[in-house]
N, C-alpha and C positions, 0 to 999 in steps of 0.2 A: 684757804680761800676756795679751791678747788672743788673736797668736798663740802664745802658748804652749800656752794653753786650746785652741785652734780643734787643737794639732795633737797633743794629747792625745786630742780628741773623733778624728780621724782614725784614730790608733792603736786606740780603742775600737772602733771602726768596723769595723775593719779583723779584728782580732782576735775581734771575734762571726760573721764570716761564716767564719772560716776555722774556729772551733769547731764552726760549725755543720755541718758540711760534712763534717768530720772525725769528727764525733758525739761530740766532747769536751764539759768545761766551757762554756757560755756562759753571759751575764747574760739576765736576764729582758727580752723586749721585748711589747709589745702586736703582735698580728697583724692588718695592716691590709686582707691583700688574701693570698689562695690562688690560685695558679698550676699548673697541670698542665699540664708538657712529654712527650709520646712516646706517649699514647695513642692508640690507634687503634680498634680494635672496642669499649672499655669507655669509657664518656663521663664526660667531667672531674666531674660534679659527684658520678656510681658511686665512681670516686676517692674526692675529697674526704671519702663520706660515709660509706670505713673508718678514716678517720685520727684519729677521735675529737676532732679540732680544727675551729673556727671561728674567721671573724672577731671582734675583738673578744677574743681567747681571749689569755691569757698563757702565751707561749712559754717552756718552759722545759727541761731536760735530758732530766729525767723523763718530762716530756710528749712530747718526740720519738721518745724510747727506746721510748714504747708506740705510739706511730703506725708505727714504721719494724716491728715484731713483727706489728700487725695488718694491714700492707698485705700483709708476708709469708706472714703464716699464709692470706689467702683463697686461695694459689695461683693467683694471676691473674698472679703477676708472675715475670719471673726478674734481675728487677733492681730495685732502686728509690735515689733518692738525696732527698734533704732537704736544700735549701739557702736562706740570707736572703739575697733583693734587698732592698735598702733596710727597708723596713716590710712587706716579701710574704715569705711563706712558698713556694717553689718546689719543686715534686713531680716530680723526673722519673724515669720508669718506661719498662721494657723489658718489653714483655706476652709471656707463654709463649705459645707457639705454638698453634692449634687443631689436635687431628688428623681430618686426613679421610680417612682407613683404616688398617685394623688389619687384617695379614696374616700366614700363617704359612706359614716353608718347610723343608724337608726331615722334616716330621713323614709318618710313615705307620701307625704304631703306633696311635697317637692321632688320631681325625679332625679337624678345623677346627672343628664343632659342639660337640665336648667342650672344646677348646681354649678355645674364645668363651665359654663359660658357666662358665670358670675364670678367665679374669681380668675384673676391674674397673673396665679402661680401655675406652670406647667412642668411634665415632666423634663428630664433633660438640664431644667435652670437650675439657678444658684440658691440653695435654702437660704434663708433669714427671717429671723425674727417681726424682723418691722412689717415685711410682706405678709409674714402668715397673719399677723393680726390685721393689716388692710382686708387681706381677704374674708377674716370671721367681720369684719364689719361690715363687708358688702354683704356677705351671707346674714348677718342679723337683719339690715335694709329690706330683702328680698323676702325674708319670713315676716315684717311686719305687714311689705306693703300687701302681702295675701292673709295677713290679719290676725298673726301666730304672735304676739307680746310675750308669753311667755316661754317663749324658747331657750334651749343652753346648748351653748357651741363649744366644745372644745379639742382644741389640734392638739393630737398625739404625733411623737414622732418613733419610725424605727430604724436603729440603726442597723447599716449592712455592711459589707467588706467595701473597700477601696472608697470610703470616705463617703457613702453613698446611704439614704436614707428616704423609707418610705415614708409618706404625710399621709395621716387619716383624721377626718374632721369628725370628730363625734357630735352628734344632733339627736337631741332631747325636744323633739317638735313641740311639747306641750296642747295646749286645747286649744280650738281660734277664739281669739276674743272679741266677742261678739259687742254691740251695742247693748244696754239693758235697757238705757232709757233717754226717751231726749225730753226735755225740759224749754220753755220759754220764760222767759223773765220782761216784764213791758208791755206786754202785747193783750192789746185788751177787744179789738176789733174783732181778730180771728182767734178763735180758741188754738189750744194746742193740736189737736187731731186734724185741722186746719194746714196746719203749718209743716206738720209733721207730713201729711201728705204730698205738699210740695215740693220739699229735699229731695234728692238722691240717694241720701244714710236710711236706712231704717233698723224699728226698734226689732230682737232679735223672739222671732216667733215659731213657733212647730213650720208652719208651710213655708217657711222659706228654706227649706234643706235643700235646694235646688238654687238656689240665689245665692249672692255673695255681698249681696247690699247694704244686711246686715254685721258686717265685719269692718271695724273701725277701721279708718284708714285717712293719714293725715291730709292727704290730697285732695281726699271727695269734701270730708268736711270744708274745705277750704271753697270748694265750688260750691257747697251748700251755701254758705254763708254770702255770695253772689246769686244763688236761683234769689235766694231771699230777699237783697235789695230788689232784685227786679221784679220779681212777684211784687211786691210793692208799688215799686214806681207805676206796673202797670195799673193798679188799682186806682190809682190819683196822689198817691201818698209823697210829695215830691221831699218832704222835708225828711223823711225816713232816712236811719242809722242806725248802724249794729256798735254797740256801745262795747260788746266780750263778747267772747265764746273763750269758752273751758271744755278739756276731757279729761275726768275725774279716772284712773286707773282704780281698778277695785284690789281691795287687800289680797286677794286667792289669784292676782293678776289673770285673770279668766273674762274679765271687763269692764265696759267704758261706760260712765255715766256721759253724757255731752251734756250742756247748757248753754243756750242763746240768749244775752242779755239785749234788747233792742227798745229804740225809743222812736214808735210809731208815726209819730209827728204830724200836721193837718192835713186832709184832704183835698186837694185844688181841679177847680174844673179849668178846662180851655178857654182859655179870652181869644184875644185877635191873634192871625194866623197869616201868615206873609213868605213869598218868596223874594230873595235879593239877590239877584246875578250878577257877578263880576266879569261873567262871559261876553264880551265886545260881540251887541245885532242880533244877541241869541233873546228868543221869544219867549218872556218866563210863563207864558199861558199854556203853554206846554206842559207844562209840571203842575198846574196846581191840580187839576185831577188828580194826581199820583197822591196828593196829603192825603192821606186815611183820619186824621184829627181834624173832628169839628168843633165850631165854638157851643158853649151850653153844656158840650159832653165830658166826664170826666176825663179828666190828664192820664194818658197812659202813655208809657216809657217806648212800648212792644209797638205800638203803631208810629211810634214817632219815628223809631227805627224803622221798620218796614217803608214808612211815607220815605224815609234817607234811602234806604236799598231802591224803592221806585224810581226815586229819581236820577238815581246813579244808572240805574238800568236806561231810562231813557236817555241818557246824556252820553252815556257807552254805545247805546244803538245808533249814536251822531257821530262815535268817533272821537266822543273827548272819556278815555279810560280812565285819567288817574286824577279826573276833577275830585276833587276836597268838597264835600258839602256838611256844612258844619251847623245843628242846628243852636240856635239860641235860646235858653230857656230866660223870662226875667217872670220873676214871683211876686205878683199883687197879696203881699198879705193880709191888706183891709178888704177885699172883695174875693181871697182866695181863688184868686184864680193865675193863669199864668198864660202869658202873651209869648208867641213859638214864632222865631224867624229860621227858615232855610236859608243860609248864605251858602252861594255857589262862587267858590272859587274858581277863578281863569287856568285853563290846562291846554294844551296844544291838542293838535288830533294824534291819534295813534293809532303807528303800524304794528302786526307781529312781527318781532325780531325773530323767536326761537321759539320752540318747542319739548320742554325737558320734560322728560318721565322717570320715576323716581320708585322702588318697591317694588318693581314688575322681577321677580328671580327666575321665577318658571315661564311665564307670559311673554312672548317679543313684542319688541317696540313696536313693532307693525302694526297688531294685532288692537293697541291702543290707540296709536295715532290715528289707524282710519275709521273709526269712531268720532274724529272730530268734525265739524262743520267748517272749524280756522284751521289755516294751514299758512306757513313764512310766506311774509309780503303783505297777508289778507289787510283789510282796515281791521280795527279794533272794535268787537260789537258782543257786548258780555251777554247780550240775548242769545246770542249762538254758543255763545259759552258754558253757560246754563245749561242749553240741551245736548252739547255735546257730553257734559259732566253726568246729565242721566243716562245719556248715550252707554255712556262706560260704565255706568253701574246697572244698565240694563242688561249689561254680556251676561253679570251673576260669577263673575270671575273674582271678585274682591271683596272681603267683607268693609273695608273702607273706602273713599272716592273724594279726594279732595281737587279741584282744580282753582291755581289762584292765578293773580297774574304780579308783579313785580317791575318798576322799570329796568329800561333794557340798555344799550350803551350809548343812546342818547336821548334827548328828552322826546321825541317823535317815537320810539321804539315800545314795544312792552313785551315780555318773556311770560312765556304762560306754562307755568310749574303743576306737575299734574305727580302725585304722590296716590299713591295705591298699596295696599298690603292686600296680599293675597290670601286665597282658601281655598278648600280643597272641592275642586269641581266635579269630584266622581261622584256618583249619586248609586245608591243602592236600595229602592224602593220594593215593599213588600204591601198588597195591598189584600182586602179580606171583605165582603159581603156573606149577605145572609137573604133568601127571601124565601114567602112561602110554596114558593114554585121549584126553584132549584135547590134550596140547602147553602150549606157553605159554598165558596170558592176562596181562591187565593190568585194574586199576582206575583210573579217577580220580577223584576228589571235593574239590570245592569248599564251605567251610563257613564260617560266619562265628557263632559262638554267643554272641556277646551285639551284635544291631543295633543300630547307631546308642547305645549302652550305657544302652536300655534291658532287656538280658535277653532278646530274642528270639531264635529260633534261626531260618537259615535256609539250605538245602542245597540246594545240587546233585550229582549221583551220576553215574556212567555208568562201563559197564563193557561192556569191548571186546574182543573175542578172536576166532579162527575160526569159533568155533560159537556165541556171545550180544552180544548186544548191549543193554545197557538202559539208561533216563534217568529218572532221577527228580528232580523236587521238592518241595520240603517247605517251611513254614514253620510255628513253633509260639510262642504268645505263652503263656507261661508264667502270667500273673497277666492273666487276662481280665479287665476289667471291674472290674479293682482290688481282685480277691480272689485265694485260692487256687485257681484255675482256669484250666488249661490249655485253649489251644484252639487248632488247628491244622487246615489240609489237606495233603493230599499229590497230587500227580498223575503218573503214570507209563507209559513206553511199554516194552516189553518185548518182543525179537524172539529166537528159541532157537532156533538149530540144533542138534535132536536126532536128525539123521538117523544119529547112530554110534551113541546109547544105545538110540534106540527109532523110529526114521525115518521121522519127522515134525519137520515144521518148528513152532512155536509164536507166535504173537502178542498180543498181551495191552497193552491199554490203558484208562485208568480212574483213578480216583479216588476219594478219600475225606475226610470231614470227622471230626474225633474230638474229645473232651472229657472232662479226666482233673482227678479233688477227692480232697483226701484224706479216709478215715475216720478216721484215728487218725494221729497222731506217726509211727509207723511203718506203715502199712496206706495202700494208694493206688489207687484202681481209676481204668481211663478206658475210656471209650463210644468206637464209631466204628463210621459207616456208609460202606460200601464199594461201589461201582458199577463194574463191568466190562465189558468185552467178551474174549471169550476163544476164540481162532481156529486150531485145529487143521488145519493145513494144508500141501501137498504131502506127501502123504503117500505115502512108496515104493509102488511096487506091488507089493516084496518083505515089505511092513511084515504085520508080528503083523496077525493077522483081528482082534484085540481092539482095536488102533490102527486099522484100516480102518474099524470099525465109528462109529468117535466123530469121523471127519470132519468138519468144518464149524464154523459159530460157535455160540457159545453168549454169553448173558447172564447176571450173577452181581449178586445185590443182596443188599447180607448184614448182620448185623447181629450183632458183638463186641464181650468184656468182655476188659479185663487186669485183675486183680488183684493185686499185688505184696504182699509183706512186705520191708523192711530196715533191717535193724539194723548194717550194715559200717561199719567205721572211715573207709571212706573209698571214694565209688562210682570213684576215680582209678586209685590202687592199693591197693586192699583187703591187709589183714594178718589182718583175723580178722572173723569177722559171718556173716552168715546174711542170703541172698536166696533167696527161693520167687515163683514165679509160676502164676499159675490163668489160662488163657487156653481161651474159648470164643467160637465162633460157629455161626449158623444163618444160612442162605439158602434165600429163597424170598419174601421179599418185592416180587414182582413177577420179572422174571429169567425163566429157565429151570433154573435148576439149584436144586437143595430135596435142602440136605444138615444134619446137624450136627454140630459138632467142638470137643475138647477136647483141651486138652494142661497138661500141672502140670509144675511141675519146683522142683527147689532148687539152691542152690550154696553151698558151706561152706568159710571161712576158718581157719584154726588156724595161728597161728605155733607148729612146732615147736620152734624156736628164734630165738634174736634175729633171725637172717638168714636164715634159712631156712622157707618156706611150706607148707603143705601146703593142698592145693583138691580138695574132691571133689564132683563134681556128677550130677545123675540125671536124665531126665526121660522120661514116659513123652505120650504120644499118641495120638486113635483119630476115628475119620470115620465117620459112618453116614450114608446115604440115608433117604427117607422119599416115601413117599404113591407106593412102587413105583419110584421114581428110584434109579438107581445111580449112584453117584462114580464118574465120570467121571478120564481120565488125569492132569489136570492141575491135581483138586484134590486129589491125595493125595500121600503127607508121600512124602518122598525119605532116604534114609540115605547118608552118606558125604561125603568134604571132612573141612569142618572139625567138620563133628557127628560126626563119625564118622575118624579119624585110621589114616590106612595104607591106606584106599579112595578111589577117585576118586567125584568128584560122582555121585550114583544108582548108584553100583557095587554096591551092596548092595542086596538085595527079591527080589519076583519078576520072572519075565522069562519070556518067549516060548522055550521049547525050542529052535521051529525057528529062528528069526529071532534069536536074544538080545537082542532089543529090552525092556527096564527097561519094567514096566508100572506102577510105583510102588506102595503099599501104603496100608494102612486102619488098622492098627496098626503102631505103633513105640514101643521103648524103647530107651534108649541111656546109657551112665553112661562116667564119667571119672576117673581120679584122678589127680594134678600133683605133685611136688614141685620147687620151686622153692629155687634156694639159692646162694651166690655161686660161683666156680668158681678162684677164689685171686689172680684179679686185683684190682690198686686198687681200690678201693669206685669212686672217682672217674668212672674207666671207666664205669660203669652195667652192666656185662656180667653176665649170669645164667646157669647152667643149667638145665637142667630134664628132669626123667623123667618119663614120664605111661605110663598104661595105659587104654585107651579099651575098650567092650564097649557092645554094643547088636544091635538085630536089626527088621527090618523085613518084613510078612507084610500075608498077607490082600487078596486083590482080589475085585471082585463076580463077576467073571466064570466061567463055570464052565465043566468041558471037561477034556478032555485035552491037556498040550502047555502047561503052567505049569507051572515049574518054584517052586518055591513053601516048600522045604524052614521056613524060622522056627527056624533054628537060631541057635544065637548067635552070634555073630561078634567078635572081639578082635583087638586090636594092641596090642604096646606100643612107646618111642619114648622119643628123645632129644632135645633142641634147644637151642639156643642164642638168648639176644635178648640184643638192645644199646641200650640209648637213648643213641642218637647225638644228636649237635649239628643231624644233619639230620631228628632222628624215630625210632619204635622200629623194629626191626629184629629178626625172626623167623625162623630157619630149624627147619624140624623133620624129623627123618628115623624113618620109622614102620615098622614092620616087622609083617604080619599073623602072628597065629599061632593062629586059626582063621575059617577058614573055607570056601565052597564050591566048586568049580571055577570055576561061572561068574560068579564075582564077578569085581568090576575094580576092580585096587588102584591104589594112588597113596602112591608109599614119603618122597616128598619133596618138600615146602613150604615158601615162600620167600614171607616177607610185607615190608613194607617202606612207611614214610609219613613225611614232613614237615609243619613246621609256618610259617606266615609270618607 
């Protein structure tokens, strides 16, 4: 009976560890003692203390089943087994690898930097398999969305001592897959070329090696497929629907065919046009000006909108921010037309709660915040929100500028969320002319306009060529003292061979301090006291008696006002607005020279159309001596270049009969007008043309006598040119043609500007 028991108890025996082992069936046993076989870098009782078991613990199917899922799930292991020595529970484990480097190769497209900040495996962690393919996924993601389909990823790995192993992602970039063609299907109003214009995708062409618009990309498409309703709607088209869109992969995966299937649907014009307030005693005569939709006129989407943004704006200018104005379309199908109600939803007034800023890395808060108009506490008034938001894209500190607003933590409150991404504000400009006076020259300048990203600006200049040479410095802290106050110096050396215009040499070195507050919103004056020395020297012995006469050094201590107005859309690229400036100075504050001078002028924006500009500017100028002092050569205004377009630098004024040496003038006026407008290239491109007509006239020296020529007649060019904002900076060529003026004036028919940015 005994050994029959004993070889029963055997077979039980025998039969629990092979369960066990196998992860089947076993009987229940007490757990006397934990074992951990195979680890190495992670210590037995780290082990132990995922397995949700202890000694003393009752082993059972269940309870294995969840220890062998949680040794699993930490990703420390790439193996693990559970087995029973006698009354021990035995853990033995195969630990994943560590990796110690993560490399990529045959990527050129993509740098290593973008690479690394896409996937999510780094050195130091745990290899696994599930990771390394998360990570070739994201890296497939990041090669489409820059329009690379055909790419092949594949993770090698290397093994090294102590269980350690480098990862390298190999990357077969392939071609980008461009667009081939885009296709409509439905559309019978607007042809394809039509349509095709409109999108954001385009089809893939030689000139667009500079562009990336042409590279298929699931995202844009998908905004395509919205320009296209609203193109639409704006048209009148209210019944319009896009039925498909397809993108057909080419066999050689190199690219996309696209196809818009769309059903155009009737065209309806404006019936009757109504506002409905739900605001309690508010005056809806207020708002109906702001409707951009009249009846008669075709249905468009874009004004409907804009009419909603007007009135949202006026209704924020009151203080009610987060009013709902919701418009209603109902569609007359028998008379095609369709009847628009504004309902204005009820909304309390609102304060600013807060002011978050979002994207600023380099930039301090500061430096945005005081840029605003609103500040905590203000009422709520999206007009000033507005111009704070160009406020901040005026700095030229961000290539983006979102400002929104959001409620706040209670229904009177609102949080106004300002999000910016930054760019790089150093500037390094190179600029280049040509006339038939002087020859080449060249610019350079160095600039950094917001230091160290608190907002200061600080330059270096110089400008080099046969006959000038000059170097300046500048630096200007924009918020002195933590207010609205600029404050800056300058210091500058200045050497000019004028021995062709007027044959003397010139030097000029000195400095200045200036300080600029605003008076108004729009209205900004700044102060600045200026100290020179100013050296008229080698002077020809053939030179004008009038230049012989003003030989030697002089000292200049002077003291100017600017005053500006602006109202433009934008001091970057202005579209429409109004700049005037009033600038005066007097000298004699110590010095030698006791003069004084004004000069006003404006410049004026007007889109004549979407894309197209019109700019016209005027300014006039004038110089008087005092206490018997006369103005001297080289404090008087100069005509020509770029103030004056189709003359060379000082080609224009008076001048010396005998000698034609430029004696420069006392009075000047000078005016312009621009039309700017695209020239039928991609938008993409950046490419502009432009016509301009320039007129002005330069007169008046103290000097008196015979043998100046001196006529004050007017002078004109008009002119053509072409800019580019290239990827290296904008780019100017202008060709100017005089078509009055005097014999001995001295023209300059063609301009070539040219700068980058770092």
């Amino acid at each position: 009976m005994f050994t029959k028991f004993r070889k029963l108890s055997l077979f039980a025996m025998c039969f629990c560890t092979t369960a066990l082992s196998a992860n089947t069936a076993l009987a229940q046993f007490i757990i006397r003692e934990i074992r951990v076989d195979g680890a190495e870098r992670i210590e037995p009782a780290t082990v132990v203390s995922y397995l949700n078991l202890s000694v003393g613990d009752q082993m059972t199917q269940r309870s294995l089943d969840g220890a062998l899922k949680q040794l699993f799930s930490t990703g420390l292991f790439a193996d693990v087994t559970l087995r029973q020595d006698g009354h021990a529970l035995v853990v033995e484990v195969a630990e994943n690898p560590i990796i110690n480097q993560i490399a990529f190769e045959g990527n050129d497209a993509i740098k290593d930097e973008e690479l690394e900040g896409e996937v999510q495996l780094r050195p130091r962690q745990v290899f696994t398999r599930t990771r390394v393919q998360a990570d070739v996924s994201r890296i497939y993601q990041l090669y489409r969305r820059n329009g690379r389909f055909s790419v092949t990823i594949e993770p090698k790995i290397i093994r090294l001592d102590q269980n350690r192993v480098n990862l390298v992602f190999e990357v077969d970039e392939g071609a980008v897959t461009t667009v081939e063609s885009i296709n409509f299907i439905g559309n019978e109003v607007y042809d394809d070329d039509r349509l095709r214009s409109e999108i954001s995708t385009k089809e893939d062409r030689w000139f667009r090696f500079l562009s990336s618009d042409d590279r298929y990309d699931k995202d844009r498409v998908a905004y395509d497929q919205e320009i296209l309703r609203r193109f639409y709607l704006s048209q009148g088209y209210a019944d319009y629907q896009l039925l498909s869109s397809s993108a057909e992969l080419s066999e050689k995966r190199d690219s996309f065919y696209l196809t818009f299937t769309i059903d155009e649907g009737e065209r309806y014009k404006v019936g009757n046009v109504g506002v409905n307030s739900r605001i309690p005693n508010f005056d809806t005569s207020k708002l109906e000006p702001e409707i951009m939709l009249e009846a008669e006129e075709w249905y468009n989407a874009e004004l409907m909108q804009e009419s909603v943004d007007n009135i949202t704006d006026v209704l924020g200018d009151n203080q009610y921010a987060f009013v709902e104005v919701a418009p209603q379309v109902k569609r007359n199908p028998d008379s095609k037309t369709v009847d628009i109600t504004f309902t204005v939803n009820e909304a309390p007034r609102v304060y600013v709660e807060r002011i978050d800023i979002d994207g600023n890395v380099r930039t301090l808060d500061k430096v945005v915040r005081r840029e605003m108009l609103l500040v905590e506490g203000d009422p709520y008034n999206k007009s000033k929100l507005a111009r704070s938001e160009q406020n901040i894209k005026n700095l030229n500190y961000f290539e983006t500028v979102e400002v929104s607003s959001k409620p706040g933590s209670a229904p009177d409150k609102s949080v106004v969320d300002i999000k910016v991404a930054e760019k790089s504000t150093g500037e390094l400009s190179i600029g280049a002319g040509f006339s038939t006076n002087d020859g080449p020259l060249a610019d350079f300048r160095i600039r950094e306009r917001n230091l160290l990203g608190k907002g200061q600006d600080l330059l270096f200049s110089t400008v080099v060529s046969g006959e000038r040479t000059e170097f300046d410095l500048s630096f200007t802290e924009p918020y002195f003292l933590n207010r609205d106050l600029s404050a800056g110096f300058d210091v500058f050396h200045m050497t000019r061979d004028l021995q062709d215009e007027s044959s003397y040499d010139q030097e000029r070195s000195g400095g200045s301090l200036r300080v600029g507050y605003p008076l108004s919103e729009r209205w900004r004056q700044t102060l600045k006291y200026t100290l020179e020395n100013n050296a008229i020297e080698n002077v020809n012995t053939t030179a004008s008696r009038f230049i012989r006469d003003q030989e030697g050094e002089r000292t200049t201590s002077a003291v100017s006002q600017r005053t500006t107005y602006d109202n433009r859309d934008s001091v970057i690229f202005p579209r429409e607005g109004l700049l005037y400036w009033l600038d005066t100075e007097i000298a004699g504050l110590g010095g030698d020279a006791e003069y004084i001078s004004g000069k006003t002028g404006a410049s004026y924006y007007y889109p004549v159309w979407e894309d197209v500009i019109f700019n016209v500017l005027g300014e006039v100028g004038a110089i008087e001596g005092y206490n018997d002092k006369d103005v001297i050569i080289n404090e008087r205004y100069y005509l020509g270049g770029s103030t004056l377009r189709g003359f060379a630098n000082a080609g224009v004024g008076p001048r010396d009969s005998a000698t034609d040496d430029a004696l420069g003038g006392n009075f000047f006026y000078r005016s312009s007008a621009e039309l700017s407008f695209p020239v039928g290239l991609p938008e993409e491109l950046g490419v502009q043309g432009h016509t301009f007509a320039d007129a002005g006239s330069l007169t008046d020296v103290d000097e008196a006598g015979a043998g100046i020529l001196d006529a004050g007649s007017l002078r004109a060019s008009v002119g053509a040119g072409l800019s580019w904002r290239s990827p290296f900076g904008p780019i100017r060529v202008d060709l100017a043609i005089p078509v009055a003026s005097e014999d001995y004036d001295e023209e300059e028919k063609f301009r070539f500007n040219f700068g980058t940015r770092f």
